[in-house]
Each structure stands twice: as structure tokens, then as C-alpha cells.
C-alpha positions in Angstrom: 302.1 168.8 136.0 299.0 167.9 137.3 295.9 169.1 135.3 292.2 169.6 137.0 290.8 167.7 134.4 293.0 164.9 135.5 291.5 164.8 139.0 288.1 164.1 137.4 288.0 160.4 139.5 289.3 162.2 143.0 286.7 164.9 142.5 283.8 162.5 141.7 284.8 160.0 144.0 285.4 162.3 147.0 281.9 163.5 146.6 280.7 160.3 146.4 282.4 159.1 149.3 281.2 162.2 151.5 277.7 161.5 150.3 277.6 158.5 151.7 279.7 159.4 155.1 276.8 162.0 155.3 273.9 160.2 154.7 275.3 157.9 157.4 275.7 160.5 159.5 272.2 161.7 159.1 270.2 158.3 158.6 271.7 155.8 160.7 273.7 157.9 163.7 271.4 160.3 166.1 274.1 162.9 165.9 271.7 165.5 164.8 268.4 164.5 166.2 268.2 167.2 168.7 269.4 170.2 166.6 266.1 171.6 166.3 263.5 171.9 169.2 259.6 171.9 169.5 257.8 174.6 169.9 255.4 174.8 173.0 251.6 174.2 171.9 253.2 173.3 168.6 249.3 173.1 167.0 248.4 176.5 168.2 251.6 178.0 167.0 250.7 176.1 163.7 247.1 177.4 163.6 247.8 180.8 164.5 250.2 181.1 161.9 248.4 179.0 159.0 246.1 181.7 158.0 248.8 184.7 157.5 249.6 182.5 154.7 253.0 183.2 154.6 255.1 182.6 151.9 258.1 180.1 152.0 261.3 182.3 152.3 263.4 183.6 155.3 262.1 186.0 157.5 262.9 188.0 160.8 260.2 189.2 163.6 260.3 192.2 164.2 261.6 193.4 161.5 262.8 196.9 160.2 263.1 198.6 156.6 266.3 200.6 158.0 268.6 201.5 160.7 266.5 204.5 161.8 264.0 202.4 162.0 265.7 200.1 164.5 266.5 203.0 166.5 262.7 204.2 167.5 261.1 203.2 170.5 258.2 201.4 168.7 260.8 199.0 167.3 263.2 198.8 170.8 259.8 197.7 172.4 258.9 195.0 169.9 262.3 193.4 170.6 261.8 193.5 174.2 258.1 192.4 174.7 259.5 189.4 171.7 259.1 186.9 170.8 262.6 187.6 168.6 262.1 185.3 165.7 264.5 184.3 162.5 262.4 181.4 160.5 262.5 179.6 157.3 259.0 179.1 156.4 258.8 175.9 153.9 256.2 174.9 151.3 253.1 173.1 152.6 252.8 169.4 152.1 255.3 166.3 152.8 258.9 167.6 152.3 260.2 165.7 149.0 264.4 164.7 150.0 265.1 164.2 146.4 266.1 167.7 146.0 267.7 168.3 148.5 269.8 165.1 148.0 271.0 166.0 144.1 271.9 169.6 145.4 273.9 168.2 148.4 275.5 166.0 146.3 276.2 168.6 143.4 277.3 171.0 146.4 279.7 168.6 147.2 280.9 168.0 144.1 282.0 171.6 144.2 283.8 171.4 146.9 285.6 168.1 146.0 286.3 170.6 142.0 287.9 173.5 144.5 289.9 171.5 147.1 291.8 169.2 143.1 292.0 173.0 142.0 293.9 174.2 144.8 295.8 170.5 144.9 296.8 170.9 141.2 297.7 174.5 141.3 300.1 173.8 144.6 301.3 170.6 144.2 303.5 168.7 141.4 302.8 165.5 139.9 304.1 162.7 142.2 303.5 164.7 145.0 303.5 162.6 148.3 300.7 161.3 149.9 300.1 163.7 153.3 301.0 167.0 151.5 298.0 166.0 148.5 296.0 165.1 152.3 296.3 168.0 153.8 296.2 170.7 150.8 292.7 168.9 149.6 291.4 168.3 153.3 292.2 171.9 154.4 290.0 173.7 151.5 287.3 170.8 152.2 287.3 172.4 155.4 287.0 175.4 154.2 284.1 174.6 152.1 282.2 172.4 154.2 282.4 174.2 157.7 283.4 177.9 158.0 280.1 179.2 156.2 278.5 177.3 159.2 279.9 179.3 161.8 278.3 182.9 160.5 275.2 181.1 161.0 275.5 181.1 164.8 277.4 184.2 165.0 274.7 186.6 163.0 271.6 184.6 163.8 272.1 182.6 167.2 272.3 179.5 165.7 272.6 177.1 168.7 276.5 176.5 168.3 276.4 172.9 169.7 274.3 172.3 165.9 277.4 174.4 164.4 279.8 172.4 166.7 278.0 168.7 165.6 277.9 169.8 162.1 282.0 171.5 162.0 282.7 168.1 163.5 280.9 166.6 160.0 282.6 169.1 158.2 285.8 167.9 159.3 284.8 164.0 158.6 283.9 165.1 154.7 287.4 166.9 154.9 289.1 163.7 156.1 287.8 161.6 153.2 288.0 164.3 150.2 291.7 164.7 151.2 292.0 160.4 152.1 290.8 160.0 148.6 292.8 163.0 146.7 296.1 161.7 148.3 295.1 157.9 147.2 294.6 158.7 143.8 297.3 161.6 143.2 299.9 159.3 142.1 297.7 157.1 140.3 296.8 159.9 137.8 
């Protein structure tokens, strides 16, 4: 029998692997560079924004308390005259990546502990190489691509971004499951 604490190496070295397919991905490819758009008269956007202060966070313009509230004409009027907004408001300053990095790669890391869970829960010791491929690839999937997909069904999420980054999902699902079957019978 497989145990997860056996899989240690195929856990840390699928993340690794995938950590480094992604930061290809976004450093050296222009896959992504036209995910997000500019605003028109970005600096007057920017100034008439700056002095609302807002905190960073998620918001949603115009926004309601309930669904009564959504109901009155006051509110059906906002959402026509628009603009219709969902935003992530960062902090001010030059964006740090460090951050961001460690929890991508600790995210992935997760991923990489689910998909040798599900592998040593399913599969026996020995197992051969394409079923350890596709048990581990399929929950990568999972993990890396269908929380995407809400994201452009609930908030209009352009869906060629979710398309581009699916199609990234499924390259970190590829490895994780390349390097699960590798290693499975080297345990």
C-alpha cells in the first residue's frame, strides 16, 4: 500500500515543476498579456477615484444591502445609466511579487498533497504508469481550473482569460500527473 507520506518527493516536486511551467508561462510567453484592458482616460479614472480613498478589498458598483433592495427602481436605474463595476482595489505603492509567489507556490503544493491523496487512496503500490497519470492529472485539473470558470460565470470574467488560463490549468495537470506516474514505482 501506498502511504501519502510516501509521496512526499511527487508532491514537492510536482509543485515545483508547475512553479516553474507557470512562471514560464507568465514571464517569458505573452499568453496573458492582454487579459486585462485599460481604462479610457486611465489618469482621470485614477484621480477621480484617489480621493474616496478606498480601501483595498473587492467591491461591486452599484451595490445593494438585499434582494429588495435590488428590486426598487432607484437601484434598476443605477444598473442601467452604469457604469456596472466588480473591482479589486489593491494597496497603494509598487506591487511586491514575493507574496504572491510563496502563496502560489504553497497553493500548489496543495494541490500536488490532494491529487498523491486521491492517487494513494485509489491506487496500489506498483500501480502502472498512465492509471497514477491520469488519477493525479484529473484532481490537478480539478484544483487548478474549475474554481476559474465561476469566475466568468458569476462576475463576467472575460472567458478567453478563463479559456488561456483552463489551458494553463491543464499544463500544471500534465506535469503533476507526468511526475506522480514517474515516481510511483520508485517509492
Amino acid at each position: 500500500m501506498t502511504t501519502l507520506a510516501s509521496l512526499w518527493l511527487p508532491i514537492l516536486l510536482s509543485a515545483v515543476v508547475v512553479f516553474i511551467a507557470s512562471s514560464i508561462i507568465h514571464m517569458a510567453l505573452a499568453w496573458h498579456k492582454s487579459d486585462y484592458g485599460q481604462v479610457p482616460r486611465e489618469a482621470e479614472v485614477m484621480d477621480a477615484l484617489r480621493p474616496f480613498a478606498i480601501a483595498p478589498g473587492d467591491y461591486m458598483v452599484p451595490n445593494c444591502s438585499d434582494m429588495a433592495q435590488m428590486r426598487t427602481p432607484e437601484f434598476k436605474d443605477k444598473m442601467q445609466r452604469g457604469p456596472v463595476v466588480v473591482m479589486t482595489v489593491f494597496p497603494s505603492g509598487m506591487m511586491s511579487i514575493n507574496r504572491s509567489l510563496a502563496l502560489w507556490f504553497l497553493y500548489c503544493l496543495v494541490v500536488s498533497l490532494f491529487a498523491g491523496y486521491v492517487a494513494c487512496a485509489t491506487l496500489p503500490a506498483g500501480a502502472p504508469y498512465l492509471k497514477v497519470f491520469r488519477v493525479a492529472s484529473t484532481v490537478a485539473f480539478v484544483g487548478y481550473v474549475f474554481a476559474l470558470w465561476q469566475m466568468s460565470i458569476w462576475y463576467r470574467r472575460s472567458w478567453i482569460t478563463t479559456l488561456k488560463s483552463s489551458v494553463d490549468g491543464l499544463i500544471y495537470s500534465l506535469l503533476t500527473g507526468g511526475v506522480f506516474g514517474w515516481l510511483w514505482d520508485r517509492l
